[in-house]
Each structure stands twice: as structure tokens, then as C-alpha cells.
N, C-alpha and C positions, 0 to 999 in steps of 0.2 A: 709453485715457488712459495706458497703459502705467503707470510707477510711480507718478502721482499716484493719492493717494487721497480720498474723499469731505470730507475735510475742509479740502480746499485749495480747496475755493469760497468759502471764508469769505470769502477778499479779493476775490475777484472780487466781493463784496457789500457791498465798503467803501467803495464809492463815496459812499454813503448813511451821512450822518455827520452828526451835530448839532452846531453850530461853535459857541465861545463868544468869539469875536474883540473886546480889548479897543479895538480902533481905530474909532473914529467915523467914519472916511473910506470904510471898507471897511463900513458897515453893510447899504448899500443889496445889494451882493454878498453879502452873510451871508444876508440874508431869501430873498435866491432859491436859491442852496444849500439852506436849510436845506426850500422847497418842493421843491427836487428830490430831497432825501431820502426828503421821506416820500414822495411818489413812488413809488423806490424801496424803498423796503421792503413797501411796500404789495404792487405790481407782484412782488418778491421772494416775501413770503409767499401770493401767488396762486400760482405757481412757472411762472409764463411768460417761458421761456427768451429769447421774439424779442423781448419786451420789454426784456428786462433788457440785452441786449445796447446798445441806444439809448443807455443810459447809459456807454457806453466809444469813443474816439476808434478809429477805423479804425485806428491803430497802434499800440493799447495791448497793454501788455505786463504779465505779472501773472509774478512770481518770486517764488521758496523758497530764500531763502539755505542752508535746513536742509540741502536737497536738491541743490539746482542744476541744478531743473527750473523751467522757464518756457512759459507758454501766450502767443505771439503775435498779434497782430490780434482784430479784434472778431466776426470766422466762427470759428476756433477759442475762443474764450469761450464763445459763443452755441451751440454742437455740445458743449461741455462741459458747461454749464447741464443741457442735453437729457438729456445722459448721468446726470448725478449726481441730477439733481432726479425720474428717471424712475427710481432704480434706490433712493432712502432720500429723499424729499422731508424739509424740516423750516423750521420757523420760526424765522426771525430779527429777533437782538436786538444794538442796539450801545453800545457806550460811548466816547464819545471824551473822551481827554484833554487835545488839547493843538490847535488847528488855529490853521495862520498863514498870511497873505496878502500876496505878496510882491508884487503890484498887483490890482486888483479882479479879473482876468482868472485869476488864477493863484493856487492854495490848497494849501499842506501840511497832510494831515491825519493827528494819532498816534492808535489806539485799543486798542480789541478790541472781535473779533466772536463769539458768540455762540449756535451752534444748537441746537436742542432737534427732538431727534426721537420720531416715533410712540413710541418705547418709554421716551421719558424722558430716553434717553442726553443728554450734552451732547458739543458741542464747541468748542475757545476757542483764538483765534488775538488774538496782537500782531501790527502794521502799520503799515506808512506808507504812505500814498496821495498822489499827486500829480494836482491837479485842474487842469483846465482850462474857459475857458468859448469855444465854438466856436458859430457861429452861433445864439447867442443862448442859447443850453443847457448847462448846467453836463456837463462829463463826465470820466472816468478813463481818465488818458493809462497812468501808470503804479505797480505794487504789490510792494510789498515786503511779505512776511506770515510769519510761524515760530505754528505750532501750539503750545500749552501746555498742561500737565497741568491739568484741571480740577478746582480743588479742593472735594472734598465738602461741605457741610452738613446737619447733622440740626436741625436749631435748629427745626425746623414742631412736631421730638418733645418739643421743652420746652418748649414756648409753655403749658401749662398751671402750667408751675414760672417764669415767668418774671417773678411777683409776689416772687420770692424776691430779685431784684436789688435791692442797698441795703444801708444800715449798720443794724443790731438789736443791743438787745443787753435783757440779761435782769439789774436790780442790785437788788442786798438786801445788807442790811448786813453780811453775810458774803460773796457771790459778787459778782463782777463779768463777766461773759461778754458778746462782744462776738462777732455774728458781718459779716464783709464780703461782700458776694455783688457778684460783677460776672460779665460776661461774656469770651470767650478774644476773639480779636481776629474769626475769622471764627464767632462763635455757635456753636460747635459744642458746647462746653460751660462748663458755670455753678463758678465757683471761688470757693470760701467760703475767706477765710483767720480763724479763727478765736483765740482769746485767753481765760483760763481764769485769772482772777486769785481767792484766797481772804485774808480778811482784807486785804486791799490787794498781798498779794505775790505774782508771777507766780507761776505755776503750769505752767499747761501754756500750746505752742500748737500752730497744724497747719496746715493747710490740706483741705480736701474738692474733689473733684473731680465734679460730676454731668453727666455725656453719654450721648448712646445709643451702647448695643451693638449694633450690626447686623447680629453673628450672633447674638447673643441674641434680638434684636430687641425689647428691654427699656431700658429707663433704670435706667443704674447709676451707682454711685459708688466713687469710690476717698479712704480717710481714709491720712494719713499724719503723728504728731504730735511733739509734739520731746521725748516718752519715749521712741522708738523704734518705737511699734507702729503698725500698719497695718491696715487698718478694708479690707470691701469688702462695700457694698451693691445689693440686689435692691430697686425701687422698683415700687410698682404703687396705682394709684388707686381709690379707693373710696368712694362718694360723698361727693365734694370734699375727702377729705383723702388722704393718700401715707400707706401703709403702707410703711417698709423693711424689710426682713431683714437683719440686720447679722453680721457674723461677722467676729472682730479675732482679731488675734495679738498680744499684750502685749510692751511692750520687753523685758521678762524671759523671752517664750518661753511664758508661758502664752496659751490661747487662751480664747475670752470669742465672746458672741451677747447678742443684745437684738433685741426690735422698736421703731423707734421708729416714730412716728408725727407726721405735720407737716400744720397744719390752718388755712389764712389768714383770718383775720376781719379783713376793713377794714384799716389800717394796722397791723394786729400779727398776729402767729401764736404758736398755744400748739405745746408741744415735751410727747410724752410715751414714757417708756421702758417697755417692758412685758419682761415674762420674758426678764431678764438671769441671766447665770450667769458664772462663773469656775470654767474646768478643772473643770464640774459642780456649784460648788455655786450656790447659786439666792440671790440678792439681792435685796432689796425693790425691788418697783417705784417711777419716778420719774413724781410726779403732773403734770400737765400744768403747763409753766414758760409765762407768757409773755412773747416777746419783743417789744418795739415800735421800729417804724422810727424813726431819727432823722429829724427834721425838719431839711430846708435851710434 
């Protein structure tokens, strides 16, 4: 296959697209696409080459703008299939964003594809596919595909912290604390902005950072607050509640530790500090505070 590499089948597998076509005229052409899909993918995650081939016009053409390498005809597909599916097979998966039909015979499809192999790896391509329907069967004339960096998620590693999402806050006539927990845009980690009000006037605030380390292979956290200092937590579970190990470095330059400890009952969680210190000396401990979620 000379410079192509395994990851340039993706498009050759985008024939197989799930249409969301708002035109009523074009419905009856959607439902048979969309049985040719699964098809398709079916056929695809069996990894039967001569099959898959049925799905592309004797003149289809599959191109890598990245590259400006192109596989032509449906023997060169179907001999590439062979090659790549016999040397890393893997399962695929698609997303399509965007497909339009410029008469029932004829379909533009945008997506990404999607594979998952034996070891896990992924790999993810953008596309445009151009459909056609030829004796009575939907198939792929021609492909335009660019490979893209797959971006990670550990978010499976927080799903036990993922009751922390929401507005809490902790009031008594002296304090007012307030924490926000929501998620980063792709889960990968949980961001608390927090608020530290005493007798009614600001005091502090910050933000907390909790995601996995994947060389640590840990859930950590990073504090960073608007005295200056910077907080970085060790988090580990223990029947149902998170012990952290905390170790800051104070705006001023001193450094400071605590255990806290975070523990969900029902819509609230208590908050407790254990063996704090300042540049060594030892401070009483804080008894368990708790917070309870706002109600929508």
C-alpha cells in the first residue's frame, strides 16, 4: 500500500452513515441508506473484505487530501480491505453530522469515523462521501477523508466523584462558602470554582481542578486561590468516602498539608480536615462541615 497507512480505511467505511435528512421528499431514500448502513457496518465489523467492497461503484475513488494519495476502483479497495483488516482488524463506529440529498439517487455525507482496536488504540478520521444509488443499491462513488488526533478521556476514572457536579454551599451566620462543580467540555476533569465569604464580605476565591493522572495513575487535584497559593491533591477512596492528601504553598510563601476527607450522603456531603499544619506548626482540626446541593 506503499505510504498509505492503516488508518486510511476509515473512509473507505464511510459509506455506512446514519442520515438525519430534514426533507420529507427524500424520506423514502433515507430509510434505504440508512438499511444499507447497517449493513455495512455489520459486514465491516465481521471484517469481510469482498463484502465490503459491494458497497463502492466500480469507479470509486477514496483520497487523502493530507497526503495526496488515492486508492482507485472497487479491486484496489477490496485488496486493501485484505491487507489492512488482515494485518490490525478493528471495530467500527460512526458519527455523522451533516448528510444532503441532491435528488433521492444522490447523497452528500459529512462525518467521522471511528476505530477501536485489539489494544484499545483508537483512530478518527473527518470526511465527505459522495453516495450514489445504482441498480437499486445505495453505494460510494467517491471519498475525501484527513485522519485527526484522538482526543483522550479518563472521565470512566471519575464517574465515582461525578455526584460532586452541582451548586453546594455550606452557611452559618458567620461563613458563607459556596462551591460550583461542573465538568471541562470533554469530562476529562471536574472544576470546582469556589467563594469564601466571612461575615457577609469576600474573602477568598479559587478554583479546584480534579482529573486523572495517567502517570500517576491517581486522581489528583490542582487548588489555585486568589491569595496566591496553590494547593495539589493525592485522592484515594475508602469505603465510599475520598481521602486527599493535600500540600499547599501559601501566597506568602509558606507551606501548609491537611487531610481532607469528602463523603456523599444523599443530596449533601460533609467536608472534614484532619492534621493541618503551617511551616510545622499543627492546627486544630476542622469537624466535618456540611454542604448541601441547591435545588433547581
Amino acid at each position: 500500500m506503499g505510504s498509505l497507512s492503516k488508518g486510511y480505511f476509515l473512509l473507505l467505511a464511510l459509506f455506512a452513515v446514519s442520515c438525519h435528512s430534514d426533507s420529507k421528499k427524500n424520506n423514502s431514500a433515507e430509510t434505504e441508506l440508512r438499511n444499507s448502513i447497517q449493513s455495512y457496518v455489520e459486514d465491516y465489523n465481521k471484517h469481510d473484505a469482498e463484502k465490503l467492497g459491494e458497497y463502492y461503484t466500480q469507479d470509486a475513488v477514496y483520497y487523502y487530501p493530507d497526503t495526496g494519495d488515492s486508492i482507485q476502483g472497487r479491486a484496489a479497495i477490496v485488496q486493501m480491505f485484505k491487507d489492512v483488516l488482515q494485518d490490525d482488524p478493528a471495530q467500527l463506529t460512526l458519527n455523522i453530522t451533516k448528510i444532503d440529498f441532491t435528488d433521492p439517487d444522490h447523497a452528500t455525507e459529512h462525518g467521522t469515523a471511528t476505530l477501536t482496536f485489539a489494544d484499545k488504540t483508537k483512530e478518527e478520521s473527518v470526511y465527505v462521501a459522495q453516495n450514489v444509488k445504482e441498480d437499486g443499491k445505495w453505494r460510494t462513488r467517491y471519498v475525501s477523508e484527513v485522519n485527526v488526533e484522538v482526543i483522550p478521556t479518563y472521565s470512566e476514572h471519575l464517574q465515582d466523584l461525578a455526584w460532586m457536579v452541582g451548586k453546594w454551599s455550606d452557611t452559618s451566620d458567620e461563613f458563607d462558602i459556596v462551591n460550583d462543580v461542573s465538568w471541562d467540555k470533554n469530562k476529562n476533569f471536574l472544576k470546582n470554582q469556589f467563594t469564601v465569604q466571612v461575615l457577609g464580605k469576600d474573602q477568598i476565591e479559587g478554583t479546584q481542578i480534579i482529573g486523572w493522572d495517567p502517570n500517576k495513575e491517581q486522581v489528583r487535584s490542582w487548588l489555585f486561590d486568589s491569595d496566591g497559593g496553590i494547593g495539589l491533591g493525592a485522592w484515594k477512596q475508602v469505603d465510599g468516602s475520598w481521602f486527599v492528601d493535600m500540600s499547599y504553598v501559601l501566597g506568602d510563601g509558606r507551606k501548609a498539608s491537611a487531610q481532607h476527607i469528602y463523603k456523599q450522603i444523599d443530596d449533601k456531603y460533609t467536608f472534614t480536615s484532619l492534621n493541618r499544619d503551617i511551616d510545622g506548626e499543627v492546627l486544630p482540626d476542622i469537624d466535618p462541615v456540611t454542604f448541601v446541593k441547591a435545588t433547581k
